[in-house]
TIVO-2410 file (N, C-alpha, C; in nm, 3 decimals):
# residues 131
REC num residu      c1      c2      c3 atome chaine
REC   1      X   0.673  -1.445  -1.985     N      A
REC   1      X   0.601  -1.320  -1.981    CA      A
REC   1      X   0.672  -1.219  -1.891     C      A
REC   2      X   0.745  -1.290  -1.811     N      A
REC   2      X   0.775  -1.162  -1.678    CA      A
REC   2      X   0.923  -1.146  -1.756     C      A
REC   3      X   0.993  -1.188  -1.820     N      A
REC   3      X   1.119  -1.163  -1.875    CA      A
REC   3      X   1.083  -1.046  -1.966     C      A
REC   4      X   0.964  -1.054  -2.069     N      A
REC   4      X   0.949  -0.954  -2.164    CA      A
REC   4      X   0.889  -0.841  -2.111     C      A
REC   5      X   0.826  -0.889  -1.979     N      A
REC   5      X   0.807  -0.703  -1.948    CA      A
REC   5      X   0.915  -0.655  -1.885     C      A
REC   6      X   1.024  -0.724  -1.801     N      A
REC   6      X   1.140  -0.650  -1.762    CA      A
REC   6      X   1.239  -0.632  -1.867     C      A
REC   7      X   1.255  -0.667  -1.998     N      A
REC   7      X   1.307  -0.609  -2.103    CA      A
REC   7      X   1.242  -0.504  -2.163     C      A
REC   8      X   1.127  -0.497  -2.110     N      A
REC   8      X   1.051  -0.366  -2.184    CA      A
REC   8      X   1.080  -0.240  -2.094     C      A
REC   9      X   1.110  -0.257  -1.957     N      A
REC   9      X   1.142  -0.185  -1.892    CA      A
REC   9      X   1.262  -0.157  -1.918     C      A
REC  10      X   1.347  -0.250  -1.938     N      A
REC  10      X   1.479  -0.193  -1.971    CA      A
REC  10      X   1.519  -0.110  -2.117     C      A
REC  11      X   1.449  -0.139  -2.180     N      A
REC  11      X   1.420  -0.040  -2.297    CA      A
REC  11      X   1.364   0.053  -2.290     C      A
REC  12      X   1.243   0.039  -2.215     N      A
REC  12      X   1.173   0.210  -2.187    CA      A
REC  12      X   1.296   0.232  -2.106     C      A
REC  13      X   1.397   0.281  -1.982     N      A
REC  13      X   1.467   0.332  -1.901    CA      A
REC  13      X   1.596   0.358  -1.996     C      A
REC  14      X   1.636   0.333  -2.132     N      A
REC  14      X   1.743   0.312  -2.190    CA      A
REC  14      X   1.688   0.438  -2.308     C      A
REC  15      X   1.596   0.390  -2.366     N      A
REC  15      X   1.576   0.537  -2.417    CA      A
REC  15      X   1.576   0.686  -2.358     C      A
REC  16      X   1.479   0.654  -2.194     N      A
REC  16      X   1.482   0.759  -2.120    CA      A
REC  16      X   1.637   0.768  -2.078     C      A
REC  17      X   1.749   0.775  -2.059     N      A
REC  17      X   1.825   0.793  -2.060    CA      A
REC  17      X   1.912   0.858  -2.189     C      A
REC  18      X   1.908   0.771  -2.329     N      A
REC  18      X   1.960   0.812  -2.424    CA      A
REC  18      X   1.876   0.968  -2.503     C      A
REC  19      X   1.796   0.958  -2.429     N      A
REC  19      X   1.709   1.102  -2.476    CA      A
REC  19      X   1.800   1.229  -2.335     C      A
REC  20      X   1.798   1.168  -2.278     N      A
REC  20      X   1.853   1.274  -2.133    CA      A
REC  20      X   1.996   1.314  -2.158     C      A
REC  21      X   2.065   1.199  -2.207     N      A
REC  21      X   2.190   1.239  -2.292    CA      A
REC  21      X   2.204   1.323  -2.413     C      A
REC  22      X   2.083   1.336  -2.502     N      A
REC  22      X   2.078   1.424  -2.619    CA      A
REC  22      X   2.028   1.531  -2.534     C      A
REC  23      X   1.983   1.523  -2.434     N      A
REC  23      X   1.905   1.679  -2.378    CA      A
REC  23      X   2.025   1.759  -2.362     C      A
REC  24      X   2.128   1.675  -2.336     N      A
REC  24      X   2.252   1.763  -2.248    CA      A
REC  24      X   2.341   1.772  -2.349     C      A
REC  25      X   2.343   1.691  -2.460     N      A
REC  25      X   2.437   1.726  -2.554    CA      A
REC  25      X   2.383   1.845  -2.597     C      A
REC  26      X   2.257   1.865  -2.614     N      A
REC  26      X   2.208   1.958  -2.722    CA      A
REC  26      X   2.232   2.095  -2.605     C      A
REC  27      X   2.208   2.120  -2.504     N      A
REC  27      X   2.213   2.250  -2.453    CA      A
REC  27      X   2.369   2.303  -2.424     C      A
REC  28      X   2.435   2.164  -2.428     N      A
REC  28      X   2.593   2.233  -2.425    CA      A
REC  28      X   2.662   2.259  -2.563     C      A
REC  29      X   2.551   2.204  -2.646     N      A
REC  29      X   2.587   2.269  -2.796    CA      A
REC  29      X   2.541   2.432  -2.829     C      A
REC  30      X   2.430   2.435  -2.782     N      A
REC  30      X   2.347   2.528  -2.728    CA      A
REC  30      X   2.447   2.682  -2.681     C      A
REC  31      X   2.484   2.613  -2.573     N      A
REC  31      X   2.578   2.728  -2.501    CA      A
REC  31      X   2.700   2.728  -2.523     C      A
REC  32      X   2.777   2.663  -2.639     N      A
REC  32      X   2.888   2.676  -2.685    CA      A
REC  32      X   2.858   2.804  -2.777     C      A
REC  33      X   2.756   2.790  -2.875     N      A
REC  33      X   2.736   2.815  -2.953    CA      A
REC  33      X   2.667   3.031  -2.907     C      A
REC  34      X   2.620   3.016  -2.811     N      A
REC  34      X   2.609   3.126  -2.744    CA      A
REC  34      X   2.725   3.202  -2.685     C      A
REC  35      X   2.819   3.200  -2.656     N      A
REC  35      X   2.972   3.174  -2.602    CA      A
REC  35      X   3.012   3.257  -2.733     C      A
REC  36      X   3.016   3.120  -2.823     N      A
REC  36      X   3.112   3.154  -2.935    CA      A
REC  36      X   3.011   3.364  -2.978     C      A
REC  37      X   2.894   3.350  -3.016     N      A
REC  37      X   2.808   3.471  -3.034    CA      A
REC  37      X   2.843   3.616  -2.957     C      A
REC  38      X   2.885   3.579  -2.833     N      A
REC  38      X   2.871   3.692  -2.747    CA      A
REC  38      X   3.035   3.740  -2.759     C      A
REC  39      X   3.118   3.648  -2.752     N      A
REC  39      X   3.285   3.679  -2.811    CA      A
REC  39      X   3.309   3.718  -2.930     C      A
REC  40      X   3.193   3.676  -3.030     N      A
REC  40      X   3.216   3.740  -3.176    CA      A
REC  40      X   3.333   3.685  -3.192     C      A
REC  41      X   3.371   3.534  -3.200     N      A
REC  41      X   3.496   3.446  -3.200    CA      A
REC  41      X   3.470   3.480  -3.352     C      A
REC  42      X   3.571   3.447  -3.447     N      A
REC  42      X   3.645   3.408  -3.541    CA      A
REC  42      X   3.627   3.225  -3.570     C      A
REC  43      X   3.599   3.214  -3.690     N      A
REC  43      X   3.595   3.034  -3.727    CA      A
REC  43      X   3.786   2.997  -3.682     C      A
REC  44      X   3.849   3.079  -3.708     N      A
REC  44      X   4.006   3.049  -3.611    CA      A
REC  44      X   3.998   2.994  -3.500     C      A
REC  45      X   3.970   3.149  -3.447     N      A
REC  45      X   3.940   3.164  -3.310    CA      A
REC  45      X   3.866   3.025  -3.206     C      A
REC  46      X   3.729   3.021  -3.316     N      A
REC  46      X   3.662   2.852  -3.247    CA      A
REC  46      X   3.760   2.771  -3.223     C      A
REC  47      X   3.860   2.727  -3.389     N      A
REC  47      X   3.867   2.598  -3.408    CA      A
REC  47      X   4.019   2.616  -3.264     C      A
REC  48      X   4.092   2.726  -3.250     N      A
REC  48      X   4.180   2.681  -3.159    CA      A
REC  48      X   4.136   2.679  -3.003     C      A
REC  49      X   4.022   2.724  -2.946     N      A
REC  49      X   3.967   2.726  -2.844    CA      A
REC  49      X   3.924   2.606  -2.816     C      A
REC  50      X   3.903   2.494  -2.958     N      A
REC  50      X   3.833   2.411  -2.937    CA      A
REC  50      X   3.963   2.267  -2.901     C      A
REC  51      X   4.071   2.276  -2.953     N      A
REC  51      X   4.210   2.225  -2.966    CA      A
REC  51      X   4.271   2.237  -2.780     C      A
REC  52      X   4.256   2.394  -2.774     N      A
REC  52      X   4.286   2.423  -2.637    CA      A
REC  52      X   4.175   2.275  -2.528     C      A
REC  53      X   4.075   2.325  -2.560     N      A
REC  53      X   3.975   2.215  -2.460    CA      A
REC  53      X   3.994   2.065  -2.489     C      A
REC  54      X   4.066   1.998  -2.576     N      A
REC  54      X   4.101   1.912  -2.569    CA      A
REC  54      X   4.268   1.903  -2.505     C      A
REC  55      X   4.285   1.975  -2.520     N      A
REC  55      X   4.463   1.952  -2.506    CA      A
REC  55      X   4.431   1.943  -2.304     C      A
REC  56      X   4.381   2.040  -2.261     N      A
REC  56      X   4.310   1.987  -2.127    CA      A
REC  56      X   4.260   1.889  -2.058     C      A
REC  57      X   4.178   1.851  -2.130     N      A
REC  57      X   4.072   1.746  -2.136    CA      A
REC  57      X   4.119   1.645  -2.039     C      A
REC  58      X   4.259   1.592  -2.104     N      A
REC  58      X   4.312   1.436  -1.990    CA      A
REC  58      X   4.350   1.488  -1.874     C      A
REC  59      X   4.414   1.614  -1.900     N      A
REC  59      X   4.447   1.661  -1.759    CA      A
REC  59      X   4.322   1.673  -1.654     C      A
REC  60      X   4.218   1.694  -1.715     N      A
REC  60      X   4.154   1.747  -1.596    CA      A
REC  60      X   4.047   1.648  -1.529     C      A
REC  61      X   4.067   1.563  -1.646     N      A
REC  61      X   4.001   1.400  -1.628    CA      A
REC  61      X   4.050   1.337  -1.532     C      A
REC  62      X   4.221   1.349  -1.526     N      A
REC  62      X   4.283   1.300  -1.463    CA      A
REC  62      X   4.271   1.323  -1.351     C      A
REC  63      X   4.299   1.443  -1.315     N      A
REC  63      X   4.252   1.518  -1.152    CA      A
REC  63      X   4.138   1.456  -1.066     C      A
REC  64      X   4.031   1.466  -1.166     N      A
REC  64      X   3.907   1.424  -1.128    CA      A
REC  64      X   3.887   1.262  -1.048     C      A
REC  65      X   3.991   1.159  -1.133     N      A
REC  65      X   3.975   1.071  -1.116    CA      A
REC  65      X   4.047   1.021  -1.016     C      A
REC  66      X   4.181   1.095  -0.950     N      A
REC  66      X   4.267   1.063  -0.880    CA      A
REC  66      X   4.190   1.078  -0.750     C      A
REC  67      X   4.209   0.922  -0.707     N      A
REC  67      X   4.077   0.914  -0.585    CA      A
REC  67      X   4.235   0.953  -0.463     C      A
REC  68      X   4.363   0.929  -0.504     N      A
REC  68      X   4.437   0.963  -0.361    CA      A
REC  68      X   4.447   1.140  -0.346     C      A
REC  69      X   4.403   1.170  -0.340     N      A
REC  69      X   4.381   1.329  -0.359    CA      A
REC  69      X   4.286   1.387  -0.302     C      A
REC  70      X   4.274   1.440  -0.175     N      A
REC  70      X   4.176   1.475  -0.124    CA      A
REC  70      X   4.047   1.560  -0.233     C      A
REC  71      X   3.949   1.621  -0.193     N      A
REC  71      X   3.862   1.705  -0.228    CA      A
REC  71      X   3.946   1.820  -0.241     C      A
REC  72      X   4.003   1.880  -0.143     N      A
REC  72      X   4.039   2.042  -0.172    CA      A
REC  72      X   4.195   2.018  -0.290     C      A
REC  73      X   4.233   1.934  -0.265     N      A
REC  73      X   4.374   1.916  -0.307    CA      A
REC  73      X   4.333   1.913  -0.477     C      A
REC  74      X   4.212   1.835  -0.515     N      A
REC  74      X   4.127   1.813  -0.667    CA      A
REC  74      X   4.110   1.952  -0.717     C      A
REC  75      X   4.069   2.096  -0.622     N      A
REC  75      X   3.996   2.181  -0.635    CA      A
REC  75      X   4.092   2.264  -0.633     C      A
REC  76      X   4.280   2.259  -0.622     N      A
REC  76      X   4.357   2.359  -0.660    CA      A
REC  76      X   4.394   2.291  -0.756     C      A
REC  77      X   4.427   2.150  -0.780     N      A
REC  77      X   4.458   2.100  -0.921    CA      A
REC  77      X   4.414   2.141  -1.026     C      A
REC  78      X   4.261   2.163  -1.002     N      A
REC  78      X   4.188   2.233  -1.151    CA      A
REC  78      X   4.184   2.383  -1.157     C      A
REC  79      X   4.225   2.452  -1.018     N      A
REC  79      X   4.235   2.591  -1.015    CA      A
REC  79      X   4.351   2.616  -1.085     C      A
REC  80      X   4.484   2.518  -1.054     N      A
REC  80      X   4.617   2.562  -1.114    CA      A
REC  80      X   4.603   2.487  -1.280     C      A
REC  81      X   4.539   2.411  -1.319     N      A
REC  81      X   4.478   2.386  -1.451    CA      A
REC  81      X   4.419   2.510  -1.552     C      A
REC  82      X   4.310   2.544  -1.493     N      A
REC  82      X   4.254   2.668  -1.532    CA      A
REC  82      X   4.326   2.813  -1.573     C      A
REC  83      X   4.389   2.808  -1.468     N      A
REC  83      X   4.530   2.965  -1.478    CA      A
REC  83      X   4.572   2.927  -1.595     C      A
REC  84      X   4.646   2.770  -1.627     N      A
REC  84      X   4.722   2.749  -1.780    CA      A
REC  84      X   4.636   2.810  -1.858     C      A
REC  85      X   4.500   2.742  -1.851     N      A
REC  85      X   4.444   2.751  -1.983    CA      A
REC  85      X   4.388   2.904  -2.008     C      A
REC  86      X   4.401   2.968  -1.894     N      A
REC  86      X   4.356   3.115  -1.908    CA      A
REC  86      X   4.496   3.216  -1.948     C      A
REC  87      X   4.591   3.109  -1.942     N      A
REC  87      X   4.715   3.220  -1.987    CA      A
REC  87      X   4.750   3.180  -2.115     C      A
REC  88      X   4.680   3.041  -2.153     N      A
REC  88      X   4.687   3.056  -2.325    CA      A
REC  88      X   4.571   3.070  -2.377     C      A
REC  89      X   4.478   3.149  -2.311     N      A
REC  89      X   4.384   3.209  -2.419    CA      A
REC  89      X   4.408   3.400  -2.440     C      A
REC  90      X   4.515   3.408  -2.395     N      A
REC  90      X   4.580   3.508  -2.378    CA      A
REC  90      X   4.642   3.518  -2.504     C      A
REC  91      X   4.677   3.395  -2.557     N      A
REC  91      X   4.729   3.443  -2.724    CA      A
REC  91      X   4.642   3.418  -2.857     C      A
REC  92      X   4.481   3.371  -2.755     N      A
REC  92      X   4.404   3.312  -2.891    CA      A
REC  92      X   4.313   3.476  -2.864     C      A
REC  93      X   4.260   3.502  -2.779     N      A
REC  93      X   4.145   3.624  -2.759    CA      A
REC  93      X   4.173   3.743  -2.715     C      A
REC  94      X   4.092   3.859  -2.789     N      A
REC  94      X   4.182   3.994  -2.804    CA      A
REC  94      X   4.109   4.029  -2.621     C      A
REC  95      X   4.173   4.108  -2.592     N      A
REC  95      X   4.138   4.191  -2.451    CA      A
REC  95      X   3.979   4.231  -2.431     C      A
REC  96      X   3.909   4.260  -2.565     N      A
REC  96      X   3.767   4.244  -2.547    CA      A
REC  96      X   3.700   4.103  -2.481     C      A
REC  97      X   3.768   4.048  -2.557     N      A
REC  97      X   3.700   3.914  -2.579    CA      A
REC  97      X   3.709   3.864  -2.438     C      A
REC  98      X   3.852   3.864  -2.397     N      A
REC  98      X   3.860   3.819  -2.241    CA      A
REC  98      X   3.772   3.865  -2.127     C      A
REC  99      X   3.740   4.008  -2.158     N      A
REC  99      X   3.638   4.112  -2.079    CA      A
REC  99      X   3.555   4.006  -2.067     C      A
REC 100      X   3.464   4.017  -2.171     N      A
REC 100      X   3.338   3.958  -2.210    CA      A
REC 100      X   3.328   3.798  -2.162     C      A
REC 101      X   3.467   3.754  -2.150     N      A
REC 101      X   3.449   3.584  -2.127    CA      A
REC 101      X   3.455   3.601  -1.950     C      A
REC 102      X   3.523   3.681  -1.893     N      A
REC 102      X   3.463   3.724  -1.779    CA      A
REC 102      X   3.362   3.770  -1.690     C      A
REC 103      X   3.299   3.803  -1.760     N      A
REC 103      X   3.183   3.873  -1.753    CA      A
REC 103      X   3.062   3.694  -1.748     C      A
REC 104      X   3.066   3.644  -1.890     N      A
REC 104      X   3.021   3.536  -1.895    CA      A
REC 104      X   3.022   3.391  -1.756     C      A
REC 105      X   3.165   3.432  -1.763     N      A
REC 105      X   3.191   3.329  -1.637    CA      A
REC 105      X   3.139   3.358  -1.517     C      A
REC 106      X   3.143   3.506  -1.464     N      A
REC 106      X   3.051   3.558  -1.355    CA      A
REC 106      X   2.908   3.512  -1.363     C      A
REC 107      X   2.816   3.552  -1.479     N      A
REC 107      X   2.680   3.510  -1.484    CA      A
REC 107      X   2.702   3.378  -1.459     C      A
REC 108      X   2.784   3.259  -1.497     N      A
REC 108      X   2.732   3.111  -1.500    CA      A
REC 108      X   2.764   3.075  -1.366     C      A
REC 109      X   2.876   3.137  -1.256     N      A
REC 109      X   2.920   3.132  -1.123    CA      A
REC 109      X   2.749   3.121  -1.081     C      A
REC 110      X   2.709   3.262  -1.105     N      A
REC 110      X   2.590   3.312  -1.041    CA      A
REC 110      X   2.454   3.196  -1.047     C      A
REC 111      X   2.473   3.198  -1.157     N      A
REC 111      X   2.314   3.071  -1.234    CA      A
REC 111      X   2.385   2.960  -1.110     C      A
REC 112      X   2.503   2.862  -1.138     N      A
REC 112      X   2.523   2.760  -1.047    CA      A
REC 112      X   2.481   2.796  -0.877     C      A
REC 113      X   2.531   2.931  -0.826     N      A
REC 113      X   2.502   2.944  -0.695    CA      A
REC 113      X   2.359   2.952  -0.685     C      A
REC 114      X   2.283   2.988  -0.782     N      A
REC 114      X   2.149   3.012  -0.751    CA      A
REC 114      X   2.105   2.862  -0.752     C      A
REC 115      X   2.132   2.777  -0.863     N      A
REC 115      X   2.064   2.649  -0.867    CA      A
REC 115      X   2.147   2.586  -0.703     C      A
REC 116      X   2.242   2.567  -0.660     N      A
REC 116      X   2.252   2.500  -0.530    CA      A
REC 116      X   2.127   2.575  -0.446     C      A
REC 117      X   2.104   2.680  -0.429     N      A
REC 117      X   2.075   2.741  -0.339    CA      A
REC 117      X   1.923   2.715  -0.340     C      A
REC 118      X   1.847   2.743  -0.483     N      A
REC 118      X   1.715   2.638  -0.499    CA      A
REC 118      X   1.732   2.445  -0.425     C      A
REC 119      X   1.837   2.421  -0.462     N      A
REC 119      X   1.814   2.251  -0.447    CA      A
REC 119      X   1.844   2.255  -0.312     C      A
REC 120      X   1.928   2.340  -0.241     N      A
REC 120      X   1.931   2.320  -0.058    CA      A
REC 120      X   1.775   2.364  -0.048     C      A
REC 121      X   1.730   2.480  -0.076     N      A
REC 121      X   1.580   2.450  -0.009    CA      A
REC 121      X   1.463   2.345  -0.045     C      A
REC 122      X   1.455   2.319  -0.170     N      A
REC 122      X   1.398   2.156  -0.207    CA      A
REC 122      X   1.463   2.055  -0.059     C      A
REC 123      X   1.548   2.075  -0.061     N      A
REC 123      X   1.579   1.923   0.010    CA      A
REC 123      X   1.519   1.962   0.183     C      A
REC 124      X   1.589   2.072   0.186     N      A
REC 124      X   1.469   2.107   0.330    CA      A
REC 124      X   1.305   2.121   0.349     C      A
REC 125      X   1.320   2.098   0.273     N      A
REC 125      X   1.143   2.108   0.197    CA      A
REC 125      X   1.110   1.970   0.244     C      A
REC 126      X   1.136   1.860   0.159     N      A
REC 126      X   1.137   1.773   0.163    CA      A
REC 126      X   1.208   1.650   0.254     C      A
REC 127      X   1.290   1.758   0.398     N      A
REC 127      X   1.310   1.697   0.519    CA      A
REC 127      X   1.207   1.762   0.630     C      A
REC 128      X   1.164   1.834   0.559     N      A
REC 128      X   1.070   1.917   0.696    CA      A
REC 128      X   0.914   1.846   0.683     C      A
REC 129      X   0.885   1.758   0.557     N      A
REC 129      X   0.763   1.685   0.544    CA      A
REC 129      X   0.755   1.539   0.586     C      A
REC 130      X   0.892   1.500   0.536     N      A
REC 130      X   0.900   1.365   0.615    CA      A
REC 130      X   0.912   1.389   0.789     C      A
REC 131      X   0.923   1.491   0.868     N      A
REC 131      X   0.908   1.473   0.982    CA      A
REC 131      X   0.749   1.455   1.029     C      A
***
């Protein structure tokens, strides 16, 4: 009996997970798909933007994973990563488009600083109650 309710638990926690994984697939489908709208990309345009993000991909995996590499040393690796990939979207997106993907990248800077800045006060929240 106690085996089948901790398999039931592990099935309820496995769905809740595989649902948390479609949550996140679906909103980064979501905001690709918003991205692509606001650039007024081209079905071209997608499919090589989308080639570009793979051709990245190991590289930046790689960075990530390289544990002999300090923190800041990770954080110019993907800065000097990024410049590449921003100097070959230089031959996929017209000068509007770049505007606009700038512009984009500012708002999502902004949304991320705001969400740290909510979760530092949660957590002081929730050190100032446990005292």
């Amino acid at each position: 009996m106690r085996k089948l309710i901790i398999m039931l638990g592990i099935l309820v926690a496995a769905n809740v997970l595989v649902a948390q994984d479609t949550q996140v697939d679906e909103r980064v489908k979501n905001k690709k798909e918003e991205i692509k709208a606001r650039l007024e990309l081209t079905d071209e345009q997608a499919e090589q933007l989308k080639a570009l993000r793979e051709k990245y991909k190991p590289e930046l995996k790689s960075i990530r994973e390289d544990d002999t590499k300090s923190r800041s040393e990770k954080l110019r690796a993907v800065a000097d990563l990024i410049d590449q990939k921003d100097a070959d979207l230089q031959g996929i997106l017209s000068q509007n488009q770049i505007a606009e993907l700038s512009i984009i990248r500012n708002e999502m800077k902004v949304r991320r600083q705001e969400r740290r800045e909510r979760m530092r006060e949660r957590m002081k929240q929730r050190r100032s109650r446990k005292k």
